[in-house]
Every structure is written in structure tokens, then in C-alpha cells.
C-alpha positions in Angstrom: 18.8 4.1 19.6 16.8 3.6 16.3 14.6 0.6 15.9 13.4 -0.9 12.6 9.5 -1.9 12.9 7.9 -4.3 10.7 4.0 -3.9 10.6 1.1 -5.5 9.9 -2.6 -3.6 10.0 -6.2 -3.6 9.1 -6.9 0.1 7.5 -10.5 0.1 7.8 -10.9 2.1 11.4 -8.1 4.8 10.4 -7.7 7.5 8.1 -4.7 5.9 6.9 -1.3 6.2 8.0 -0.5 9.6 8.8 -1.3 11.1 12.1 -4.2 13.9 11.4 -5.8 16.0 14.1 -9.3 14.7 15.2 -9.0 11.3 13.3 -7.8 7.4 14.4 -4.4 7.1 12.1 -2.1 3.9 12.2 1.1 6.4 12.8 -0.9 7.9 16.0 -2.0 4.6 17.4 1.9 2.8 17.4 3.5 6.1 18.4 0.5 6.0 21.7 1.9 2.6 22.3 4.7 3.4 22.8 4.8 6.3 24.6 3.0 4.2 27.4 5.3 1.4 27.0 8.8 3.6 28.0 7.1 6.9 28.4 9.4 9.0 25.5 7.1 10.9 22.7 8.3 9.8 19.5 7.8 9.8 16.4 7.6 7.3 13.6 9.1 7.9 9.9 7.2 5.2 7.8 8.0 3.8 4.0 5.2 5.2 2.7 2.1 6.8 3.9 -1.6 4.7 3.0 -4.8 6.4 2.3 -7.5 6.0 4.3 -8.8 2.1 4.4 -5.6 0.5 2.8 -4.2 -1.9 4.5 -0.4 -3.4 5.2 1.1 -6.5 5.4 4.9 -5.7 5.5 4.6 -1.9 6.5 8.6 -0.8 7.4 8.8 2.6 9.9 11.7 3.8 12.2 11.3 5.3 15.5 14.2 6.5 17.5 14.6 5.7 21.4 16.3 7.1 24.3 17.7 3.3 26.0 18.3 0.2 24.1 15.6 -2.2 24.2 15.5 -5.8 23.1 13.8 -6.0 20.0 11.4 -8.5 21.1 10.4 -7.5 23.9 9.8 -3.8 22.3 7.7 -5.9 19.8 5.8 -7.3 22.3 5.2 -4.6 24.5 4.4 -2.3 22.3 1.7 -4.9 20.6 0.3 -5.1 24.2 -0.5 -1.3 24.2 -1.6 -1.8 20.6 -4.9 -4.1 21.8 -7.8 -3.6 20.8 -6.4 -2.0 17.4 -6.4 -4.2 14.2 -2.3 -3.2 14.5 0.6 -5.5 14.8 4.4 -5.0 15.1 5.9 -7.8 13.7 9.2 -7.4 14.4 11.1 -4.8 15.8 15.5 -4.9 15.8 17.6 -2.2 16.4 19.4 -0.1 12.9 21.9 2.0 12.5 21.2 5.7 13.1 21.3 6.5 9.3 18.6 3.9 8.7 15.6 5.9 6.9 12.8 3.6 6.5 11.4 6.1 3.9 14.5 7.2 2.4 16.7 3.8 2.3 13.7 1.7 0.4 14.8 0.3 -2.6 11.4 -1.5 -3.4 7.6 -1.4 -2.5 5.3 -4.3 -3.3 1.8 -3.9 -3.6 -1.2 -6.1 -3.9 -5.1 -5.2 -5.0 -7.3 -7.7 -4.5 -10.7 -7.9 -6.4 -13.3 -10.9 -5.5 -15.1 -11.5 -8.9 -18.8 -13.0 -7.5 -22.4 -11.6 -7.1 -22.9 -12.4 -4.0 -22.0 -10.1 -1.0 -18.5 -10.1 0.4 -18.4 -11.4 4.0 -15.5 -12.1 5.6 -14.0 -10.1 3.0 -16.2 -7.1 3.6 -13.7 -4.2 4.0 -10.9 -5.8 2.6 -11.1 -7.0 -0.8 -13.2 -4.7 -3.6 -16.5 -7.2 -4.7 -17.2 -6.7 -8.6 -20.0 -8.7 -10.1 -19.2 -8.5 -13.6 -17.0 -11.4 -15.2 -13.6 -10.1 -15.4 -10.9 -11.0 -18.2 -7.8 -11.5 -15.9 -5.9 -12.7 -18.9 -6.6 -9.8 -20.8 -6.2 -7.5 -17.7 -2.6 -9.1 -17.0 -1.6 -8.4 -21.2 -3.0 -4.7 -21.0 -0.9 -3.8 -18.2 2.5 -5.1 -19.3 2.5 -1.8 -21.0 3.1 -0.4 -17.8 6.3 -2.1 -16.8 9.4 0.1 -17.1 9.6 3.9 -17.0 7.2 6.1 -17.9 5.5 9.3 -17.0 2.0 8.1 -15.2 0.0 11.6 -15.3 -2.8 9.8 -16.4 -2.8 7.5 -13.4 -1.8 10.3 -11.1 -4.1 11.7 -8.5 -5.1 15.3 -8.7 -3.6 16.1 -5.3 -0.5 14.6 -5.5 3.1 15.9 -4.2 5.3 14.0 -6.1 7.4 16.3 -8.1 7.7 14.4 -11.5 5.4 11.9 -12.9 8.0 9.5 -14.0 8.6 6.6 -12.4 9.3 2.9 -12.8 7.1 -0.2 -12.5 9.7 -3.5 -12.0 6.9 -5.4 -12.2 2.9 -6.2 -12.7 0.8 -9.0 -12.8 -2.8 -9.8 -12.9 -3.6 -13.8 -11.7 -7.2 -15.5 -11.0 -7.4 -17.7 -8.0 -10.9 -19.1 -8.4 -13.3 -16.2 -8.0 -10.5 -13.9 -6.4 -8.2 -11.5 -8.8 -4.9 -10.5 -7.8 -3.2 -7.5 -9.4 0.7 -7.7 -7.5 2.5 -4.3 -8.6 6.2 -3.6 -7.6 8.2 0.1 -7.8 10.8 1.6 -5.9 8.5 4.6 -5.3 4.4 5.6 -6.5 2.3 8.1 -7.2 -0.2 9.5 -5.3 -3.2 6.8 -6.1 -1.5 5.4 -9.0 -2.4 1.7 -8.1 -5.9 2.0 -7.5 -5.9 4.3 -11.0 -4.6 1.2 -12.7 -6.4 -1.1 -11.1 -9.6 0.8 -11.7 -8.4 1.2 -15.6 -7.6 -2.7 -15.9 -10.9 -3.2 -14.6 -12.3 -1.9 -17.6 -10.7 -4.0 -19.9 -11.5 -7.6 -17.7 -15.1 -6.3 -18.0 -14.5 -6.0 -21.9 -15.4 -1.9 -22.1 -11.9 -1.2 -23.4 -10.0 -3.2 -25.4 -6.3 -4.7 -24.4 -4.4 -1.7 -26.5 -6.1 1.2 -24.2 -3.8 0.7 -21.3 -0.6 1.6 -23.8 -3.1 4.2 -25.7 -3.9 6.0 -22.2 -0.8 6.2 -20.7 0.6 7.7 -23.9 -2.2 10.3 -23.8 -0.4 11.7 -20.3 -4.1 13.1 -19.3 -5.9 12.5 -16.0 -9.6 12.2 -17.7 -8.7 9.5 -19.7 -7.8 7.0 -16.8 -10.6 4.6 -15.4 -12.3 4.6 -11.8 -10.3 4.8 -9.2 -10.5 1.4 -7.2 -11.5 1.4 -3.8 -8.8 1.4 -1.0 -10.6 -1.7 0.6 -8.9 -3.8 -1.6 -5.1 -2.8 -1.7 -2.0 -3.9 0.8 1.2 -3.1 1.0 3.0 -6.4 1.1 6.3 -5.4 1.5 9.4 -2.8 1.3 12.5 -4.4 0.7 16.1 -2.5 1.7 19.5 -2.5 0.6 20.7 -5.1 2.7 18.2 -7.4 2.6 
């Protein structure tokens, strides 16, 4: 029986998603659970695999099952294994087998949050990336409509990355202030390998007024690694949510 699970975490603690010999990953931690919830070893496909620190609000992975199980009271069970980890399933239903949570995405949604103050973060320490400078978010959001559509994003592509083409498609960007907090919500069927922390780094520079509006265009044309901006942090980036062809 394949189940669909819906998941919240806090990335902080792991070394992101994938499970890695020696280190606390999100995969390992749900996959634990529920071994000791039904006793099968599994293992979980997800949509798409976060770096170290990045957290999810509307992660989507598949696990397959020997016995039908409710879908609530795998949720629950398995959340109850889960404790003390900053991991949540939010929902769990059962799929048909050729459900891929990776494969079958149509759309991932991101957000990056920045909080634009001097003083030390808080209760946003680890999740939000703190940048003192007065940041332009109107000038941010015009810069990086140059991103929306398809392109090839070498220059906001990390060095390591497996992807085998650089093209790919940006539905959507936006950069909004909300008080002293700046949201940068980016939407894709698919990414590259850091490619919204290398944006978000990039449109940094241009809130901060170091590069003027046109550079976002001028450095994407360029294709070239070295001309993109610091990479954000992974504090400050969620995935929100991966959406599926029926619904």
C-alpha cells in the first residue's frame, strides 16, 4: 500500500533531508518512526531533497507499506515516534501505486525570509536570515521579474549540482515587505541545486543598493557562476508547498 505524507519540519538539527551515514537527516528520522510504529523498513521517496538547515512547510514524500493503514491513525502514530524531533506528518492518505511524490510534482513553492533590523534575531534565530542594512524590497521585487519564464540559471547554479541542463522555468517571483520582515515567494516545477538562495543572495545586493535593478537581467544573461551574489543562508528558506496533478 503506498501512502502520501504531508510534512512539516524545522531543519536546523539535520543535515537536511537525505539520509547520510553518521548524521541526523529528516528522511532517517520519519523512516525510524515508522519502522517502530508497524515494524517494516521502508523507505521514503520525497519531492525534493533540502540542504542542510532549510526548512518545510508542505514537504510531499511516499512510502510504501505492507497492510493498509488508516491514514490518520498512520499520521498520528507515526508523529508519536517522531517526539522529540522538530518533525511533523501532517497528513498521511493512501495513493495509487504509481503515485511518485518526486516524479508526479507539477509545482514547488518556495519562500526565503529575510528580517531587515539591527537587532539580534530571537525567536527567529535559525529560521529567518537577520540583515541589518536597509533593504529596497521594491527594487528587489522589479530586478527579479527578469527571472520569471525560462531561462538557463548557470549563473545561479551551484558548483555541485546534478541537474543535467540549466534551463528551467520560474512561474513566478515576488519580493513583499511586511514591516521589518522581507519575503521573497518563488514558484517552479523543478530547481537547481541552490538556485534560490543564489537569487536571493543576488537580490540582496540590489535592496542594499550595491547593484542597480538591471544586474539581475545583466547576470543571468552572462550564464557565469562568479558573477552571481552571496549565497543566502539556508536558515531562512521553506518549502511551502508541492502541488500534484490532481490537486
Amino acid at each position: 500500500m503506498r501512502y502520501k505524507l504531508t510534512i512539516e519540519y524545522q531543519g536546523e538539527p539535520f543535515s537536511g533531508w537525505q539520509r547520510q551515514q553518521d548524521q541526523p537527516s529528516v528522511q532517517a528520522a520519519i523512516e525510524t518512526a515508522i519502522t517502530r510504529f508497524c515494524g517494516e523498513t521502508v523507505t521514503l521517496y520525497a519531492a525534493g531533497r533540502t540542504d542542510a538547515g532549510v526548512h518545510a512547510c508542505g514537504q510531499v514524500a511516499h512510502v510504501d507499506l505492507a497492510h493498509a493503514v488508516p491514514g490518520d491513525r498512520l499520521r498520528d502514530a507515526v508523529n508519536a515516534h517522531l517526539r522529540p524531533a522538530p518533525i511533523a506528518i501532517l497528513a498521511a492518505e493512501q495513493v495509487p501505486a504509481t503515485f511518485h511524490a518526486r516524479f508526479d510534482a507539477t509545482r514547488r513553492a518556495y519562500r526565503y525570509r529575510i528580517v531587515n533590523r539591527r537587532a539580534p534575531l530571537t525567536l527567529d534565530r535559525g529560521l529567518a536570515w537577520q540583515v541589518a542594512r536597509p533593504l529596497d524590497a521594491a527594487k528587489m521585487h522589479l530586478a527579479a521579474q527578469a527571472l520569471v519564464g525560462q531561462h538557463d540559471f548557470t549563473t545561479f547554479r551551484a558548483a555541485g549540482c546534478q541537474a543535467r541542463s540549466p534551463l528551467k522555468t520560474l512561474s513566478e517571483i515576488s519580493v513583499t515587505r511586511h514591516g521589518e520582515e522581507i519575503e521573497i515567494a518563488v514558484a517552479a516545477r523543478s530547481f537547481l541545486h541552490h538556485q534560490v538562495r543564489s537569487i536571493t543572495g543576488s537580490l540582496k545586493r540590489v535592496g542594499e543598493g550595491k547593484w542597480p535593478v538591471s544586474a539581475i537581467a545583466e547576470i543571468l544573461a552572462a550564464q557565469d557562476r562568479s558573477r552571481c551574489g552571496p549565497v543566502a543562508p539556508a536558515a531562512g528558506l521553506y518549502l511551502m508547498q508541492v502541488d500534484y496533478p490532481d490537486g
